[in-house]
C-alpha positions as CSV (number, residue, x, y, z in Angstrom):
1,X,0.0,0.0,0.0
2,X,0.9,3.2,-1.3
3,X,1.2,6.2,1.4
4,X,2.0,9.9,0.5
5,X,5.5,10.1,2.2
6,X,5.9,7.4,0.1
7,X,5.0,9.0,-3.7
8,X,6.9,12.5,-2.3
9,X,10.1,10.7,-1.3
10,X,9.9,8.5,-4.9
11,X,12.6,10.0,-7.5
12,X,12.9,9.2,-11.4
13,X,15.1,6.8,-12.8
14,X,15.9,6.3,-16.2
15,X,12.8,3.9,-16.9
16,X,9.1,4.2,-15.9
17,X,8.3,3.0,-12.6
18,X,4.9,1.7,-11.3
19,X,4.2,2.0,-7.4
20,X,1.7,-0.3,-6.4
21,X,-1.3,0.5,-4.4
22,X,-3.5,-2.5,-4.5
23,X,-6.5,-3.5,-6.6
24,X,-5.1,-3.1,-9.9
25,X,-3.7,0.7,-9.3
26,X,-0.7,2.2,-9.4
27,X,1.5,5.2,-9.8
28,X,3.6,5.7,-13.1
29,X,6.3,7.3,-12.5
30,X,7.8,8.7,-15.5
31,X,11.7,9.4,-16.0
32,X,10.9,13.3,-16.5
33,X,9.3,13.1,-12.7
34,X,5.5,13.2,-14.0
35,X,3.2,10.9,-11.8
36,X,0.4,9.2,-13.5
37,X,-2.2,6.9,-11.7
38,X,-3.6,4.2,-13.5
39,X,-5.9,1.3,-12.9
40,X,-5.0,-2.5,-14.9
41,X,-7.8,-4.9,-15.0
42,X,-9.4,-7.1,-17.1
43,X,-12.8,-6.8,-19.1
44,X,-14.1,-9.6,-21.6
45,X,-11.0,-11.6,-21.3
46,X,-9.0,-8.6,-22.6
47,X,-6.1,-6.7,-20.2
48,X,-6.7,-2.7,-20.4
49,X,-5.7,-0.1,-18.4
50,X,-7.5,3.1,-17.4
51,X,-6.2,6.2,-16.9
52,X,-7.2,8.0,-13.2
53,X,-5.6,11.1,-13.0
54,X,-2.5,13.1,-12.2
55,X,-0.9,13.5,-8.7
56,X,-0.5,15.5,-6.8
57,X,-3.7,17.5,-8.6
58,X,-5.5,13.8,-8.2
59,X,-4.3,12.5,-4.2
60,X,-4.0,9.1,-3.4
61,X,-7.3,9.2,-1.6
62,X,-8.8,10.3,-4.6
63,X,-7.5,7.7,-6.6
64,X,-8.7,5.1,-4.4
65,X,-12.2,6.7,-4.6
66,X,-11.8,6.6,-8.6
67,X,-10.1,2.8,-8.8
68,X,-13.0,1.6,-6.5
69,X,-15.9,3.6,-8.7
70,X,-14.1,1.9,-11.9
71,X,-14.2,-1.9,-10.1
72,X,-18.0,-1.5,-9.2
73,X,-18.6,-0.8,-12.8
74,X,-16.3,-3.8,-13.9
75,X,-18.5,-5.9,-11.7
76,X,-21.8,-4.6,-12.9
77,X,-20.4,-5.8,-16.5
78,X,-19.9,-2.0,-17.3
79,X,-16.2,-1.6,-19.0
80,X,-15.2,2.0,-17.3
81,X,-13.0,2.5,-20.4
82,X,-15.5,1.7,-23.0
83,X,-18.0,4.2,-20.8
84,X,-15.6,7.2,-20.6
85,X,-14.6,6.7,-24.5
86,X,-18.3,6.8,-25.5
87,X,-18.7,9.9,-22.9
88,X,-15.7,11.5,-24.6
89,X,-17.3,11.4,-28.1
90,X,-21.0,12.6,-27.1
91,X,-19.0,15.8,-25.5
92,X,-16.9,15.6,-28.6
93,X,-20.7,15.9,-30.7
94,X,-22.0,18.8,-28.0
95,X,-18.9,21.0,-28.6
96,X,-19.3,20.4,-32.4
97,X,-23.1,21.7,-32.3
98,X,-22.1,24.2,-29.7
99,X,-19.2,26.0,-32.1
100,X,-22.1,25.6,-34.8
101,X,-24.3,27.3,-34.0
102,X,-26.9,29.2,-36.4
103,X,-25.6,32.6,-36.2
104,X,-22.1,31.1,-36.9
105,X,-23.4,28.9,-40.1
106,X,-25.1,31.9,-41.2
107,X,-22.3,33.9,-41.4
108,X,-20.4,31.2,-43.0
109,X,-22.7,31.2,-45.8
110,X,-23.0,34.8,-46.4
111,X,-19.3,35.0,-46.6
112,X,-19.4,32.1,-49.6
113,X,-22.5,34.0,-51.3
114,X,-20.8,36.0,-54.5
115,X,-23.8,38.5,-55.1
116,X,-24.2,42.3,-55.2
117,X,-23.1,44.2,-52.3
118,X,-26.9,45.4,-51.5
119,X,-27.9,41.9,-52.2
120,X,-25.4,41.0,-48.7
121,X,-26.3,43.3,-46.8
122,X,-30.3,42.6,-47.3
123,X,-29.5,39.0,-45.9
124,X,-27.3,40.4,-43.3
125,X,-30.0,42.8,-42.2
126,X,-32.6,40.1,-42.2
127,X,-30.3,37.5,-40.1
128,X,-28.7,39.8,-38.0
129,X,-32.0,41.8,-37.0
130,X,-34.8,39.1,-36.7
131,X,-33.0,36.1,-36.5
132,X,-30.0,35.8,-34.6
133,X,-32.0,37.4,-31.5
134,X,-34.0,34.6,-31.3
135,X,-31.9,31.6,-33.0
136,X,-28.6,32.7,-33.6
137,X,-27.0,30.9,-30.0
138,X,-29.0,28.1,-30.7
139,X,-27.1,24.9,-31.9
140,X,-27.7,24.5,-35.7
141,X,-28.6,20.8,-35.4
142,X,-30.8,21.5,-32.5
143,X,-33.4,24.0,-34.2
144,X,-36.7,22.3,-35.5
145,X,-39.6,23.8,-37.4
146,X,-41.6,24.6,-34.3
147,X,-38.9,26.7,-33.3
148,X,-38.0,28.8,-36.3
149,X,-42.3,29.0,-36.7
150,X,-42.2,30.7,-33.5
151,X,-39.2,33.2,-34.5
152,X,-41.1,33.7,-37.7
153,X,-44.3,34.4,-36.1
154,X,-42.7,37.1,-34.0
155,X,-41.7,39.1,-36.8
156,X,-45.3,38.2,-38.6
157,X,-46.6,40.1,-35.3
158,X,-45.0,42.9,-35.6
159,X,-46.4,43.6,-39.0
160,X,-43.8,42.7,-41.3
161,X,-45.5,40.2,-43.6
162,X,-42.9,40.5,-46.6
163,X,-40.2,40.3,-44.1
164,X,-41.0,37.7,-42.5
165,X,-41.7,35.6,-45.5
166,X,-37.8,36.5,-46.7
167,X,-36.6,35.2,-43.5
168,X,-38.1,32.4,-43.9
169,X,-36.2,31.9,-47.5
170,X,-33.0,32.8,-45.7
171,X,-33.5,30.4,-43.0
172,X,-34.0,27.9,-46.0
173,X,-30.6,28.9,-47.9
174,X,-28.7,28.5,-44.3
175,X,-30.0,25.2,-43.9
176,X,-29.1,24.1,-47.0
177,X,-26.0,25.2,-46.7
178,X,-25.7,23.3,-43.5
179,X,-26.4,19.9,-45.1
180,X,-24.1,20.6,-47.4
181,X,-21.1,21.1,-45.1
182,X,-22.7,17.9,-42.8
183,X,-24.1,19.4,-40.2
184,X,-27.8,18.7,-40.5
185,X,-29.3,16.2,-41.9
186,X,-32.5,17.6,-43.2
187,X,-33.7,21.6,-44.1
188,X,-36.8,21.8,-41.8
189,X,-38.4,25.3,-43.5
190,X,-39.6,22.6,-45.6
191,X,-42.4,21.5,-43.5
192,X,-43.6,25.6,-43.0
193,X,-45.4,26.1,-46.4
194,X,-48.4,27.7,-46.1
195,X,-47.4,28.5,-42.7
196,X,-47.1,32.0,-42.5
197,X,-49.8,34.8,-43.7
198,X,-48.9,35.9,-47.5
199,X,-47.9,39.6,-47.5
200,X,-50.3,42.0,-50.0
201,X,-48.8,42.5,-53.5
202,X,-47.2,45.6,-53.1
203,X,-46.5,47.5,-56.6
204,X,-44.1,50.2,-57.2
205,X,-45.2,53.3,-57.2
206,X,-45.1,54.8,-60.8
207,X,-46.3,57.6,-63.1
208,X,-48.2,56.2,-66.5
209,X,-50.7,59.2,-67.6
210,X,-48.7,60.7,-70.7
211,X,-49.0,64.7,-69.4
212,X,-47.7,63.5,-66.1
213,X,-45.0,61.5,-67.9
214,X,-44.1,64.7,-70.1
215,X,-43.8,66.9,-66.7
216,X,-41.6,64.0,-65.2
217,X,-39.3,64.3,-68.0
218,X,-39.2,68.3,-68.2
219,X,-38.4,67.9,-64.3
220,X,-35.7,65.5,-64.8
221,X,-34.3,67.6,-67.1
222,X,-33.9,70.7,-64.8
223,X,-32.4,68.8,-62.4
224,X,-29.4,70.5,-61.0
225,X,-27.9,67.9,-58.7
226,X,-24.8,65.7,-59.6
227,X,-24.8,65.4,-63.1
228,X,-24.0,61.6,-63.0
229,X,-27.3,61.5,-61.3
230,X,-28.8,63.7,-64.0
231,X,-27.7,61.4,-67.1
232,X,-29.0,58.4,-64.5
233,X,-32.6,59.9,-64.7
234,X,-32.4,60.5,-67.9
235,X,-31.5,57.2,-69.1
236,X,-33.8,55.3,-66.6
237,X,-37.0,55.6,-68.7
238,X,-35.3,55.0,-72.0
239,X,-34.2,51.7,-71.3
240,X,-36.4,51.0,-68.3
241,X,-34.4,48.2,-66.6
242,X,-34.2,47.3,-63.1
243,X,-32.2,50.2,-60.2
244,X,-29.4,48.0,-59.4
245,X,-28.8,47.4,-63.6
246,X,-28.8,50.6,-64.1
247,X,-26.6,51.8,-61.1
248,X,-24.1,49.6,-61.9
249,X,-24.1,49.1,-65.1
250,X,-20.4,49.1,-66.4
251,X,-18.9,50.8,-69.9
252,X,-17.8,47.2,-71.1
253,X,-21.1,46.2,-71.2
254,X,-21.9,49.1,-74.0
255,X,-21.3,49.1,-77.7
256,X,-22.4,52.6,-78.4
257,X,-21.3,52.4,-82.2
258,X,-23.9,49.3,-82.4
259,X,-26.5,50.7,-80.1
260,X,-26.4,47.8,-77.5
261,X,-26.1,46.9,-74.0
262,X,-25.2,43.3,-72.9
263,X,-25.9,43.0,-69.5
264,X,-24.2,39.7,-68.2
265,X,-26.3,36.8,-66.4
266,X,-24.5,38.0,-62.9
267,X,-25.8,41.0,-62.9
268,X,-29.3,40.4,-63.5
269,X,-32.3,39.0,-61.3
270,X,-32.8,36.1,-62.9
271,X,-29.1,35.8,-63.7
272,X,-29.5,35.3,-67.8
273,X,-27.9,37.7,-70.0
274,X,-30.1,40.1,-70.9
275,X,-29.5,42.8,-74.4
276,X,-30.8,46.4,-74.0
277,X,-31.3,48.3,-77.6
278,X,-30.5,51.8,-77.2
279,X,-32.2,54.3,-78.9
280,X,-30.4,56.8,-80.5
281,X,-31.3,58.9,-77.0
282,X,-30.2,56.9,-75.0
283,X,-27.1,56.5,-76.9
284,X,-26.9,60.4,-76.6
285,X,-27.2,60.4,-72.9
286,X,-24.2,57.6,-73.0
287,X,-21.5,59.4,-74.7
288,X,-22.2,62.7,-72.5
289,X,-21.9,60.8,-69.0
290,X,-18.5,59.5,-70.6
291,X,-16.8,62.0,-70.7
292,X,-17.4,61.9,-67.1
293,X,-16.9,58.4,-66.1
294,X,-15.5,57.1,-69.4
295,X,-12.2,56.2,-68.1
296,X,-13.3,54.2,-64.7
297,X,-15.1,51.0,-64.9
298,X,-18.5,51.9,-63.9
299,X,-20.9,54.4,-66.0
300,X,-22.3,55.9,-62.8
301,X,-19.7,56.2,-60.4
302,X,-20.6,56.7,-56.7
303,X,-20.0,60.3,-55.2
304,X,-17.2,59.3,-52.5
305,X,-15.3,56.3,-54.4
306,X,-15.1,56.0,-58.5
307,X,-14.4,52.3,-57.3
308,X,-17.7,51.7,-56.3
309,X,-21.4,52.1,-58.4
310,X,-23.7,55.0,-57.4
311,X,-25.6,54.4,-54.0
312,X,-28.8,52.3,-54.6
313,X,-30.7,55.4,-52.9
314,X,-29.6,58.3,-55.7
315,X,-32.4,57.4,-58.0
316,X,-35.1,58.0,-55.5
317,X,-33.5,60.6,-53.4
318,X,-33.3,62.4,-56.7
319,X,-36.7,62.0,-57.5
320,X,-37.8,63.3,-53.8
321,X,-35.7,66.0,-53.9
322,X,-37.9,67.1,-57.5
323,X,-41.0,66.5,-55.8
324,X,-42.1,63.2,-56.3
325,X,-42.5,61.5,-53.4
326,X,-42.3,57.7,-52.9
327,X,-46.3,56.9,-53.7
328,X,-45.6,58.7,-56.9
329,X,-42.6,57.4,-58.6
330,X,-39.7,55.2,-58.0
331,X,-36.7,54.3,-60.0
332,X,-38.1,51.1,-60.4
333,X,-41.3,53.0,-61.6
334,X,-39.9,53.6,-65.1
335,X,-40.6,49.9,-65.9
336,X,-44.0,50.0,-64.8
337,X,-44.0,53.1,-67.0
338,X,-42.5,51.6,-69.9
339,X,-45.2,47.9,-69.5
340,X,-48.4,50.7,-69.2
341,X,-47.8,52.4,-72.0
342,X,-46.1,50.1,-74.4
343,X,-48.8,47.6,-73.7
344,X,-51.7,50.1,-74.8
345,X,-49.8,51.1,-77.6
346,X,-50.5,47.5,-79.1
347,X,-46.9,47.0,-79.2
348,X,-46.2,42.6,-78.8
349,X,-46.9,41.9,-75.3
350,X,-43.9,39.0,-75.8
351,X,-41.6,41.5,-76.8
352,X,-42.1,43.8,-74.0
353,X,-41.9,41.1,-71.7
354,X,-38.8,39.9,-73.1
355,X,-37.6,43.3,-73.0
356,X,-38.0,43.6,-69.2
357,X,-36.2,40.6,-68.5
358,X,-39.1,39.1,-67.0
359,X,-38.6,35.2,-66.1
360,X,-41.0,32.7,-68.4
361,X,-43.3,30.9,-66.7
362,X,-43.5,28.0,-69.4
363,X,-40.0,25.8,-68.3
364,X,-40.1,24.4,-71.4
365,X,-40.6,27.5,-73.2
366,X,-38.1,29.0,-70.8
367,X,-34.9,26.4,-71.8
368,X,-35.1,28.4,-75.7
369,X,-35.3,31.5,-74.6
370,X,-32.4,33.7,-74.9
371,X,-31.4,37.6,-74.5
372,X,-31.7,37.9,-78.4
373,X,-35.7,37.0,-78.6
374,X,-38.0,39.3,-80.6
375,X,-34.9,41.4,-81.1
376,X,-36.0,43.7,-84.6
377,X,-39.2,44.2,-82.3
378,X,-37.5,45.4,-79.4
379,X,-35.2,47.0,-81.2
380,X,-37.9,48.9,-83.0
381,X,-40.0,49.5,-79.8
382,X,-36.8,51.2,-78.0
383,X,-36.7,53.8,-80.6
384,X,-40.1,54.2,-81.1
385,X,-40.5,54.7,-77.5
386,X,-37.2,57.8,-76.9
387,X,-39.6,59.3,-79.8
388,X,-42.9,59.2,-77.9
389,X,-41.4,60.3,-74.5
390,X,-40.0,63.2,-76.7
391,X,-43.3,64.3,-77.8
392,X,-44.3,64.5,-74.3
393,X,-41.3,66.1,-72.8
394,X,-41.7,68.9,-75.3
395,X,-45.1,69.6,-74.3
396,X,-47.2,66.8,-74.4
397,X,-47.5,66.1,-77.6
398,X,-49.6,62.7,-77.0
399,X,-48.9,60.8,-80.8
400,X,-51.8,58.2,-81.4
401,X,-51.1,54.9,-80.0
402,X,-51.5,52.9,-82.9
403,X,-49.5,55.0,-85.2
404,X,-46.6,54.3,-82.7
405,X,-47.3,50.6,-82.6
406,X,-47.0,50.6,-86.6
């Protein structure tokens, strides 16, 4: 029997030593002075030896309490080894789904996301303000739909019924994302459809009477802000594309000579390349913002960095600071403008649609579509329509809609 005189007065030798206690313990006494307890015994005919602490952190007394603990196990047919290997690995799995959590898989996946920088920081806004207060400490693989109902709920409360519905998406994408990587097995937003209240179609506000249209234009064209701002409104109804085209639209994406713009699939909503014929306006408009911005890389530069596109806000703060306030006219208005109009005028509805990039519905019809469809039309409707806005701005000249159309 071991005694603690005994393990003090003990010195290293060249070679491990084992002091015996009794029972199947002993101290291991290394040749660099460490002093290891350790238990031998036998478990389904097999020798193995478990480890029982270090002294003088463990003391002898409390490696007796620990050997005798590991023999009443042994006896009960439990292997203490076997027990503490198995208890090992489900802390192992705990500290896994603890360091995984869903505000860290979130962020992992909005750092791998390669979209526009407004695009980021819309998911970043909807995770980081309604989410990650409610899930975002919560263990990835622990959330289940009754949980991420009841965050979505909360923000369904509050009033936010678009919001709450994009969440909901985003939730989906992180999930995904997560089974990906292996850390859930299954995306559980898939058993929440239908459960959430569908927000009211909102539309954006636009102008489509033709005298209004005409005093828009005459307005635009007084504007005495930044004059990349100015050549922005004025080429927003001419080609009638979405804000964030427009506002970052970049020169290598012109052909002025041809009268084109090739917008590539990564810039666009529903990421297919997408051919905008310029009038011979809009063309006009082009070649006086470059000698502006001609030399950089994007036609409408932001005020503070020529590195970066103009702010997504400049359309609309522009159009507010003319007097137009937001259930009037929007930047994205000048599409809705455009569809009214063009549409009455008899021109082909395909066309039009084609023209505003709009996705088909028909998948099969959808795989032949490309950005060169009903081209001569559109080509003709983008000059036909500079002309008619024209004949407003200059007065409100209205020209007959079907003599447009022909």
């Amino acid at each position: 029997m071991l005694t603690d005189a005994a393990i003090r007065k003990a010195k290293p030798s060249a070679s491990a030593q084992k002091l015996t206690d009794g029972g199947g313990m002993y101290l291991l006494l290394k040749p660099d002075g460490g002093r290891y307890w350790r238990l031998d015994y036998r478990f389904a005919n097999k020798r193995k030896t478990l480890a029982l602490g270090v002294y003088p952190t463990v003391t002898l007394a409390d490696a007796r309490l620990r050997r005798d603990e590991a023999r009443r196990k042994i006896a009960n047919n439990i292997d203490p080894g076997a027990e503490r290997k198995e208890a090992k690995a489900v802390r192992a799995v705990a500290r896994v789904a603890a360091d995984n959590t869903f505000a860290s898989v979130a962020r992992a996946w909005m750092e791998r996301q390669d979209i526009a920088e407004v695009t980021a920081n819309k998911n970043k806004w909807i995770l980081e303000g309604f989410l990650f207060p409610e899930l975002g400490e919560q263990a990835i693989a622990g959330i289940t739909s009754r949980m991420l109902l009841d965050a979505l709920r909360k923000i369904e409360a509050s009033g936010k019924l678009e919001t709450a519905r994009r969440a909901k998406v985003k939730v989906g994408q992180v999930f995904r994302y997560a089974v990906i990587e292996g850390l859930v097995d299954t995306d559980p937003t898939a058993a929440l459809k239908g459960a959430l209240k569908a927000p009211k179609q909102k539309h954006h506000a636009a102008i489509t009477d033709p005298a209004r249209i005409g005093a828009l234009l005459r307005s635009i064209d007084g504007y005495s802000g930044q004059f990349a701002t100015l050549k922005a409104l004025q080429l927003a109804p001419l080609v009638f594309v979405r804000p964030g085209e427009l506002r970052a639209a970049e020169w290598a994406e012109f052909d002025l000579d041809e009268g084109m713009w090739r917008i590539p699939p990564a810039r666009m909503k529903m990421k297919a390349p997408h051919l905008v014929p310029l009038s011979s306006q809009a063309v006009s408009v082009l070649r006086d913002v470059r000698a502006l911005s001609g030399e950089g890389r994007f036609v409408f530069p932001g005020l503070r960095s020529a590195l970066r596109p103009m702010s997504e806000n400049t359309i609309n703060a522009a159009l507010r600071g003319l007097g137009y306030s937001g259930d009037e006219m929007t930047g994205h208005g000048f599409r809705s403008m455009a569809a009214t109009r063009l549409n009455e005028m008899g021109w082909n509805a395909d066309a039009i649609e084609r023209q505003l990039a709009h996705a088909e519905t028909n998948k099969v019809r959808e795989a032949y579509t490309h950005a060169a469809q009903y081209l001569d039309v559109r080509k003709r409707m983008m000059q036909a329509w500079a002309d008619y806005l024209d004949g407003l701005r200059v007065g409100g000249q209205i020209v007959p809609i079907r003599r447009i159309a022909s």
